[in-house]
Structures are given as C-alpha cells and as structure tokens.
MOPAC internal coordinates of N, CA, C and O (Angstrom, degrees):
PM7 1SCF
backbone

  N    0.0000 0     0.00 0     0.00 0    0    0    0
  C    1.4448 1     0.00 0     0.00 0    1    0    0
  C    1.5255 1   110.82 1     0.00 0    2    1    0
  O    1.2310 1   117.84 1   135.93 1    3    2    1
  N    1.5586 1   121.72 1   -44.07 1    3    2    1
  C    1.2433 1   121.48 1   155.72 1    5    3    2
  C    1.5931 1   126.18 1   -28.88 1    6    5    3
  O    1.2310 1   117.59 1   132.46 1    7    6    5
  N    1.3636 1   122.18 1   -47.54 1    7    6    5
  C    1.7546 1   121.21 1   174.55 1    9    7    6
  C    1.4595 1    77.98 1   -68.15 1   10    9    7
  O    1.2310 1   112.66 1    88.85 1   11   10    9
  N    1.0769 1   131.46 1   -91.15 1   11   10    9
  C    1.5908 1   125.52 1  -146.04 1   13   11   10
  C    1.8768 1   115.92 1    -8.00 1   14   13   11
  O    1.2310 1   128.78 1   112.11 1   15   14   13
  N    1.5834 1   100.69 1   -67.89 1   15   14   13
  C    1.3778 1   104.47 1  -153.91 1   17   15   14
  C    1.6814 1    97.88 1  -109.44 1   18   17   15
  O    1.2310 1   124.49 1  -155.49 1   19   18   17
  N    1.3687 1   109.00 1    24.51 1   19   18   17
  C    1.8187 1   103.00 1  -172.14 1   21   19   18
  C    1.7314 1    98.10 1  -100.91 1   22   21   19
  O    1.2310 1   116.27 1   152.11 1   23   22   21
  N    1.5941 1   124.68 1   -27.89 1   23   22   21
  C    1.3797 1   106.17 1   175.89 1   25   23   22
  C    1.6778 1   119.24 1  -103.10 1   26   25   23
  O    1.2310 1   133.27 1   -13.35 1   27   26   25
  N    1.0981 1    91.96 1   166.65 1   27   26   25
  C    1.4975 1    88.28 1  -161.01 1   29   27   26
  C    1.9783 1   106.48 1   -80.07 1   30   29   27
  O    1.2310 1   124.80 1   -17.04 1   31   30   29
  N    1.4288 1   108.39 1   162.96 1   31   30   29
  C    1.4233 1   129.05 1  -166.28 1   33   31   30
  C    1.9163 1   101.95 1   -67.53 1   34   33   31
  O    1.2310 1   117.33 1   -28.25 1   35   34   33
  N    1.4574 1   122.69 1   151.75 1   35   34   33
  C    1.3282 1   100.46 1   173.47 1   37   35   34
  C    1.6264 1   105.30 1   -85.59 1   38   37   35
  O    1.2310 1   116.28 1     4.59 1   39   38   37
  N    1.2845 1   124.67 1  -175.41 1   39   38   37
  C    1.5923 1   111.90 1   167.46 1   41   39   38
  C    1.5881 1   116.67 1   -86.82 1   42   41   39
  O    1.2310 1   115.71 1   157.62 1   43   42   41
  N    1.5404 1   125.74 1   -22.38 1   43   42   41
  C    1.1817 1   105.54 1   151.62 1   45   43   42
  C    1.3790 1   149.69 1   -75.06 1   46   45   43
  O    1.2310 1   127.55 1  -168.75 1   47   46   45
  N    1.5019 1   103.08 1    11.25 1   47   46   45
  C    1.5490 1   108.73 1  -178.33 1   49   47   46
  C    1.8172 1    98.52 1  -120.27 1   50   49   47
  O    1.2310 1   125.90 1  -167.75 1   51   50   49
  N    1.5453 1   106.26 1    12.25 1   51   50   49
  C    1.8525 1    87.04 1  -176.58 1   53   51   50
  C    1.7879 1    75.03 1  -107.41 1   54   53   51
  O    1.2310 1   128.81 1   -31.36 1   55   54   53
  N    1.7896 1   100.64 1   148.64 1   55   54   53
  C    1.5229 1   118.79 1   168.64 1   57   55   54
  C    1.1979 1    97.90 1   -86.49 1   58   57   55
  O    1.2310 1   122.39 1   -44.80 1   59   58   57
  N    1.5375 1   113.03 1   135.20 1   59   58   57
  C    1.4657 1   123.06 1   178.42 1   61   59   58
  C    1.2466 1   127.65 1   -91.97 1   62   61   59
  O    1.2310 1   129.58 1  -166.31 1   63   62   61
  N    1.8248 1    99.14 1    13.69 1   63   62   61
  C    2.1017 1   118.19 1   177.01 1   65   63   62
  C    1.7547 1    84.06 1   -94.54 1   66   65   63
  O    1.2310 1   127.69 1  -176.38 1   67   66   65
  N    1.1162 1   102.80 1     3.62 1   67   66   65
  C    2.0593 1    96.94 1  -155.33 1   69   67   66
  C    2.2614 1    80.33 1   -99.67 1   70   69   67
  O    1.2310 1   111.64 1   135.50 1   71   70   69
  N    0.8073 1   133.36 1   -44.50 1   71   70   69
  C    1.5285 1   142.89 1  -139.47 1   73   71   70
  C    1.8801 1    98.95 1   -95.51 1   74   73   71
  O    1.2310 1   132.45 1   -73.20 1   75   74   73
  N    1.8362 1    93.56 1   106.80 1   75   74   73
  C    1.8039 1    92.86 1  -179.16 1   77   75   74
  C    1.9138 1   105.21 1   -71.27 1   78   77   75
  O    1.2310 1   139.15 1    -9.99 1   79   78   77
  N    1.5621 1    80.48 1   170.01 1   79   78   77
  C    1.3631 1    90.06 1   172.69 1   81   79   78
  C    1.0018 1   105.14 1  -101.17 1   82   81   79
  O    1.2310 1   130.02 1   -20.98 1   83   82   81
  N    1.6357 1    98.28 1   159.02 1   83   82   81
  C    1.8329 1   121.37 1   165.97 1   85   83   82
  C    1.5211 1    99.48 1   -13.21 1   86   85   83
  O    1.2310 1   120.50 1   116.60 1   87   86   85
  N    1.6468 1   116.66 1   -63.40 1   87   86   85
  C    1.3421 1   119.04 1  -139.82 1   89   87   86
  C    1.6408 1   102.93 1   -79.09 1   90   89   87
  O    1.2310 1   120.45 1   160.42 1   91   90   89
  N    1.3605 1   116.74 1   -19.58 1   91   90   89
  C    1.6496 1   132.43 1   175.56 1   93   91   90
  C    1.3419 1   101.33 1   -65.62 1   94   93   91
  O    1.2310 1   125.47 1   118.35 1   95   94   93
  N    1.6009 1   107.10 1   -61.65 1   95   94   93
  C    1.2902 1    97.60 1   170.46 1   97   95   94
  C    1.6016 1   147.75 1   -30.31 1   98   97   95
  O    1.2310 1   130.28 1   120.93 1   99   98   97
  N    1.5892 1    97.77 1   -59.07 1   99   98   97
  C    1.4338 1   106.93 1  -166.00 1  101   99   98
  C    1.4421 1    85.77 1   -82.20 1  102  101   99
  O    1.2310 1   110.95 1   158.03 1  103  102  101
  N    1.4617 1   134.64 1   -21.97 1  103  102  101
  C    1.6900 1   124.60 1   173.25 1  105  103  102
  C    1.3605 1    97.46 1   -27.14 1  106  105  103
  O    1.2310 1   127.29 1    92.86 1  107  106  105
  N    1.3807 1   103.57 1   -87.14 1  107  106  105
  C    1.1634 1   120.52 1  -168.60 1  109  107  106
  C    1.2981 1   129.69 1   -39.87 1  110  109  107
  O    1.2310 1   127.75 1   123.45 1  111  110  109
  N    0.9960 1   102.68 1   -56.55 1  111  110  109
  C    1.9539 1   122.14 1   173.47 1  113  111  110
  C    1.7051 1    80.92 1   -42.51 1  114  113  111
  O    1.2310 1   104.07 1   102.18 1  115  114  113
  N    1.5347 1   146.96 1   -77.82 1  115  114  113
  C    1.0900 1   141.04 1  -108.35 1  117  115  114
  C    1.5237 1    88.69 1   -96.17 1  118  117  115
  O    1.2310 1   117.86 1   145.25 1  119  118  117
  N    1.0048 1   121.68 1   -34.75 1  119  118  117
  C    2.3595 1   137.32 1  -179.89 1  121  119  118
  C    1.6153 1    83.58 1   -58.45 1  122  121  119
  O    1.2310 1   120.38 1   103.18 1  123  122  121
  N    1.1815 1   116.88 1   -76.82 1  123  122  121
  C    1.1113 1   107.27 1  -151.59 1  125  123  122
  C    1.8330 1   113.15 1   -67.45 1  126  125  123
  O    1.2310 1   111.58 1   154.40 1  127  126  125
  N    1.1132 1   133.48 1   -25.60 1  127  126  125
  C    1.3007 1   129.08 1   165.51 1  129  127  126
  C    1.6752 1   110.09 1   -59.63 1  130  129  127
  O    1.2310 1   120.90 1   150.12 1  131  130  129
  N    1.4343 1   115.87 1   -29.88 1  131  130  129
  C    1.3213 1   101.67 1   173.40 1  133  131  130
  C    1.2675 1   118.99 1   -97.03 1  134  133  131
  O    1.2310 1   117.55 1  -145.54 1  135  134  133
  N    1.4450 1   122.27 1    34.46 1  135  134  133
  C    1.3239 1   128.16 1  -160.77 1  137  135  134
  C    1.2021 1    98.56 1   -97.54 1  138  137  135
  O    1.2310 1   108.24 1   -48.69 1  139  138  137
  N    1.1831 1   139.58 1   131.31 1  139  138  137
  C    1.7372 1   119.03 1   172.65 1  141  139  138
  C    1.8242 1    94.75 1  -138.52 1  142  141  139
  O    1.2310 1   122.90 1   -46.18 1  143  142  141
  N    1.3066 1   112.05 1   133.82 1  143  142  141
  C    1.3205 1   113.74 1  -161.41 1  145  143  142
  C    1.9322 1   105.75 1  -137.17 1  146  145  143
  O    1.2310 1   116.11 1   -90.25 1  147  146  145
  N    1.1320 1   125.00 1    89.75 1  147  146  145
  C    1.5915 1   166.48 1  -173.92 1  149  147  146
  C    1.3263 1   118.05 1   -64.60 1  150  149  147
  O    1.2310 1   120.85 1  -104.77 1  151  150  149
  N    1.3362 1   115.98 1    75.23 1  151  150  149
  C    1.5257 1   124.56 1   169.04 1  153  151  150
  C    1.4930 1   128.87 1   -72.19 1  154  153  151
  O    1.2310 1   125.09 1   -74.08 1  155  154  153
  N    1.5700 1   107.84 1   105.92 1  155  154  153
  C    1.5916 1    94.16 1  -169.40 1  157  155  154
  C    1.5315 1   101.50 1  -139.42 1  158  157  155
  O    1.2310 1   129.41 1   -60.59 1  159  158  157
  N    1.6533 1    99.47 1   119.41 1  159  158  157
  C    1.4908 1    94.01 1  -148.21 1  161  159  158
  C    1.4749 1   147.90 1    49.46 1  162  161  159
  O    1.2310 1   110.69 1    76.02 1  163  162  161
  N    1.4958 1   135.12 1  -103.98 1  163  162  161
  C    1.4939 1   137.08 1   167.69 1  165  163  162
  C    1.1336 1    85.07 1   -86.60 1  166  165  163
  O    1.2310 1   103.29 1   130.25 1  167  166  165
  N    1.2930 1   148.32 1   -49.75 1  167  166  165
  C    1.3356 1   129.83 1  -135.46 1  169  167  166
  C    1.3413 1   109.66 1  -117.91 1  170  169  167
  O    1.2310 1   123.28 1   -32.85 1  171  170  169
  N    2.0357 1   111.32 1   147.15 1  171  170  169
  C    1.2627 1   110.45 1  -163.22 1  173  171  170
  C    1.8321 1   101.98 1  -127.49 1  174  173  171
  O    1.2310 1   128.61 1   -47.05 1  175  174  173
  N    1.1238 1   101.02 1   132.95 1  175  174  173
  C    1.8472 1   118.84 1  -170.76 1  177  175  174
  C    1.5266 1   110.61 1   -95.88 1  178  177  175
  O    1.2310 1   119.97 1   -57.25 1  179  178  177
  N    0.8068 1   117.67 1   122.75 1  179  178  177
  C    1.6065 1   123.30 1   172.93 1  181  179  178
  C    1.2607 1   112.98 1  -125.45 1  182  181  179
  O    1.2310 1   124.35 1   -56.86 1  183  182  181
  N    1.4871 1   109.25 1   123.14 1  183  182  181
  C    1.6904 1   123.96 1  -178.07 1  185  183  182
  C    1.2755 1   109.41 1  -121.36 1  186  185  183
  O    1.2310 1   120.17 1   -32.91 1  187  186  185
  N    1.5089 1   117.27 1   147.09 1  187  186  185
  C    1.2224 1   127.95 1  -174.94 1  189  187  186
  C    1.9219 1    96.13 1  -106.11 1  190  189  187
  O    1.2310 1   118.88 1   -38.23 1  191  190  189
  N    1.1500 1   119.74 1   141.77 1  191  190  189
  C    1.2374 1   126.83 1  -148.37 1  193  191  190
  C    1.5702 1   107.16 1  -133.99 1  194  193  191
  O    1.2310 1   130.27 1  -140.61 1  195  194  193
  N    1.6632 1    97.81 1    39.39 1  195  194  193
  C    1.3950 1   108.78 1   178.24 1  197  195  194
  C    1.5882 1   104.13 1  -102.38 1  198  197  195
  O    1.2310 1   120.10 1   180.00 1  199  198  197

C-alpha cells in the first residue's frame, strides 16, 4: 500500500473538480487545531475550542 500512495499523481491524470482550495485547506488545518479530544476512562469528550 506504501508504493500505492507514496509517489506523487501526474497533472494530467489528477481531476481538478477533485483539488481543495487554499481556503478548504486552512478550514481544516484551523478545526483541527481547535479540536481537543478528552479521554477519561471509557469515555471520550470532544470540544471544539472556538
């Protein structure tokens, strides 16, 4: 599975409806830094840290 997804795509075979933007990006990047996720005992807490 490593060969599979370790080299990179050519540019005529990646669809460009398929490719986020900048702004998807840093979405994400920015959710997940405020993600904070709380193990206490069995049970697991997830807070959004806006």
């Amino acid at each position: 599975m490593q060969k599979m997804y370790s080299r990179s795509s050519r540019p005529e075979h990646v669809n460009q409806k398929t490719v986020p933007t900048d702004e998807t990006i840093k979405f994400l990047l920015d959710y997940s830094k405020a993600l904070q996720i709380v193990a206490y005992k069995n049970l697991t807490f997830e807070a959004i840290l806006n």
